[in-house]
N, C-alpha and C positions, 0 to 999 in steps of 0.2 A: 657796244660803244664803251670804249674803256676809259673809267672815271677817275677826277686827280681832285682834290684840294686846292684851294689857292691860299700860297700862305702870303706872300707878298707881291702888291703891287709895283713894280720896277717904273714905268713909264708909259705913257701915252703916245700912242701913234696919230699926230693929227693928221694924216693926209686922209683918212675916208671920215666920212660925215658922224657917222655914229660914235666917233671916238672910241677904234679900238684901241687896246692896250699889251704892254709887253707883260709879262707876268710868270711868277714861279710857282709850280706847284708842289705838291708835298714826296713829289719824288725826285728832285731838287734838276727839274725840264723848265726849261724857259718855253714861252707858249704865246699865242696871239688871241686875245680874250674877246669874244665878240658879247657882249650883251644884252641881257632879255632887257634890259631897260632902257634901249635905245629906240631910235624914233620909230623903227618899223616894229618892234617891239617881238614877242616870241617867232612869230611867222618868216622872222630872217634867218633865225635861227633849223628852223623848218627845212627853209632851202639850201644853206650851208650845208646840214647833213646827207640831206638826197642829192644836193648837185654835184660834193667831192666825193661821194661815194659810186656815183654812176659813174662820174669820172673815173675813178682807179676800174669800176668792172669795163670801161672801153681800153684800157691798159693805160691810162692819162698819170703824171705822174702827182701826184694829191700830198700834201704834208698829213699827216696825222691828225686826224679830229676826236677829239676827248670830253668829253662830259665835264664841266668843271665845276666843282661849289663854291658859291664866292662866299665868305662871311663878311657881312654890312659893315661890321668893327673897322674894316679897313678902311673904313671910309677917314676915319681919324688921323692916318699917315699920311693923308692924301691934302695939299695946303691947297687947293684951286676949289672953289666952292662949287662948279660944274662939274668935276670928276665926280667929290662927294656927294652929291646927286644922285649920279650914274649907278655910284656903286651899290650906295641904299635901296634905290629901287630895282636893282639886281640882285638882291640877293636871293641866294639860293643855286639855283642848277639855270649853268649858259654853257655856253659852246666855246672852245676854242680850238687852235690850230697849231700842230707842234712849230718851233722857229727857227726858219734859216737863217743864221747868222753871217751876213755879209753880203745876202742875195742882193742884186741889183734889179730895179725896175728893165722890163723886157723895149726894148726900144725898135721897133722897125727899120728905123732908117741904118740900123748897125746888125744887129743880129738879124741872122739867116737861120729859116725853119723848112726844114723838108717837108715835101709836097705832102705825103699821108699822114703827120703828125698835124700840119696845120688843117686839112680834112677833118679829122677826128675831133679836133676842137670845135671848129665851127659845126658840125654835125651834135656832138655834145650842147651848143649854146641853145640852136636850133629849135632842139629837142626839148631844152629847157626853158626857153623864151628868157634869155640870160640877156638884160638889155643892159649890164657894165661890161663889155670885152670890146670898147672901143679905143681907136688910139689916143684918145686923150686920156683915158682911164680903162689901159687895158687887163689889170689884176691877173697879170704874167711876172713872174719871176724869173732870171736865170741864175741859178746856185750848179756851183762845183759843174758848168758850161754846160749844162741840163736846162729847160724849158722846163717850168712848175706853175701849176694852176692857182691860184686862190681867190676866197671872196665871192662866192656863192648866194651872197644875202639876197640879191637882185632877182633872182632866178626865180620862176614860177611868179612872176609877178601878180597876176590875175587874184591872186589869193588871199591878200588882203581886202580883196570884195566878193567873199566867196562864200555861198552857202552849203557847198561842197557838189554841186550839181551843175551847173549855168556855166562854168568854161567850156570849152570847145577844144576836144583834144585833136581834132581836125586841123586848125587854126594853122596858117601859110609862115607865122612870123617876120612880116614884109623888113622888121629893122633890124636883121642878117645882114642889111646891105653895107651897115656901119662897120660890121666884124676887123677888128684890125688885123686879123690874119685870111679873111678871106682871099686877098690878091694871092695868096701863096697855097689856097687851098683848091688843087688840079684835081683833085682824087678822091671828089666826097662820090661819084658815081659807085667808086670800087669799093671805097670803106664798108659803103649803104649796108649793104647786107648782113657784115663782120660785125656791126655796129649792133642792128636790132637781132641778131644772132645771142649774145652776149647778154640781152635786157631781157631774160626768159622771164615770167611771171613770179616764177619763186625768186629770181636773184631781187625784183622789184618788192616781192611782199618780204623777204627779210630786211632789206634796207628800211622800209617803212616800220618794218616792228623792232626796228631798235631805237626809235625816235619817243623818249619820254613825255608820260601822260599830263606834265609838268609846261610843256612848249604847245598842246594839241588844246588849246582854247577857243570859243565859238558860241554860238547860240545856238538853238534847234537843233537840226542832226550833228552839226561839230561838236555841242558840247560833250556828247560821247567820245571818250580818246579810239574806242575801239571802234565805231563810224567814221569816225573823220580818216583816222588809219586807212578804213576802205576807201573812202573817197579820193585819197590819195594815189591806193594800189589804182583805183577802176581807174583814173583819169591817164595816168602813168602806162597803164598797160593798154591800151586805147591806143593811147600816142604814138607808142610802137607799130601798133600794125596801121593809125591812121596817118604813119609818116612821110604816105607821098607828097603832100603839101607841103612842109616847110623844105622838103629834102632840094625838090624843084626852083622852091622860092631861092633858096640858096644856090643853086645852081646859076638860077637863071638872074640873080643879083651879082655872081664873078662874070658872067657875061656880060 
């Protein structure tokens, strides 16, 4: 994961709950700052990185995810007494997302997605238990007339009540059904394969060993970074081979 500075706060994005924000870092990139100080606290962070990351290994297209350090000081530039909150108890190492400048929210009722791109998403969600890709809040972008992913925090939901053991990598994921690209997605049959093909164990234990020890908080077996790391790989690589369940649910939810 390649790490940036943030040297100035530009602006706040109010549309998602946790108040991301616009931001510059010290290699003078604008970027979408997601922070450890928000309500789902490091754990969103968590899923950020493994959900755009799995994405780009199904060949999904992912904006850039970067390590960032916030220094609290900047809390000072900042006149809204709820940002300087934010930022204070962010400080340190958050995630963010490089920034398409001009991207437009993805709209169903206007834009048209081919059959095995919108597969591969809902396959991706699926697999994640991604319960923000509806059309009220589908966290789709289209930039330069491309289909771009963002907004990952949601994903792996379960794991905010998790002792690293007690999910169920089995699990059908029944609210597929909401998928605002499922009507468009004809060809999760044929993806299937191409899909857990691509998710080999080592491409899942890299993704996971690049996630700092900084985001991997917990009690009992999580508060080890290097436990929790496996908890992640074992659930993750499970998933994979125990994918006939959500694959079907998904199937059998465009029916």
């Amino acid at each position: 994961m390649r790490s940036i500075d943030i040297h100035r706060y530009v602006t706040p994005l109010r549309e998602g709950g946790s108040l991301p924000a616009i931001v510059e870092g010290d290699d003078n990139g604008l970027y979408v700052l997601k922070f450890r100080g928000a309500g789902q606290g490091a754990r969103a962070l968590v899923a950020e990185w493994i959900g755009g990351e799995i994405a780009r290994t199904l060949g999904l297209p992912m904006p850039e995810i970067v390590a960032a350090t916030l220094n609290p000081a900047l809390a000072s530039t900042e006149g809204d007494p709820e940002i300087q909150d934010l930022i204070r108890a962010s400080s340190g190492l958050n995630l963010a997302l490089d920034y398409l400048p001009g991207a437009a929210t993805f709209d169903p009722a206007v834009d048209v997605i081919d059959g095995e791109l919108a597969s591969r998403v809902v396959w991706l969600d699926a697999f994640l238990s991604n319960v923000d890709r509806t059309a009220r809040n589908p966290n789709l972008l289209i930039w330069h007339r491309r289909l771009w992913l963002i907004d990952h925090g949601a994903a792996l939901y379960f794991h905010h009540a998790w002792n690293g053991s007690d999910a169920n990598p089995a699990s059908r994921f029944p609210l597929i059904r909401d998928h605002v690209l499922l009507p468009a997605a004809d060809q999760i049959p044929a993806i299937d394969r191409d899909c857990a093909a691509r998710l080999t164990d080592e491409v899942i234990r890299n993704i996971v060993a690049a996630l700092p020890d900084d985001w991997l908080t917990g009690e009992g077996l999580l508060a080890d970074p290097a436990l929790h790391r496996q908890a992640y790989v074992d659930y993750l690589t499970r998933r994979v081979r125990d994918r006939q369940g959500f694959v079907e649910e998904a199937i059998n939810a465009r029916a």
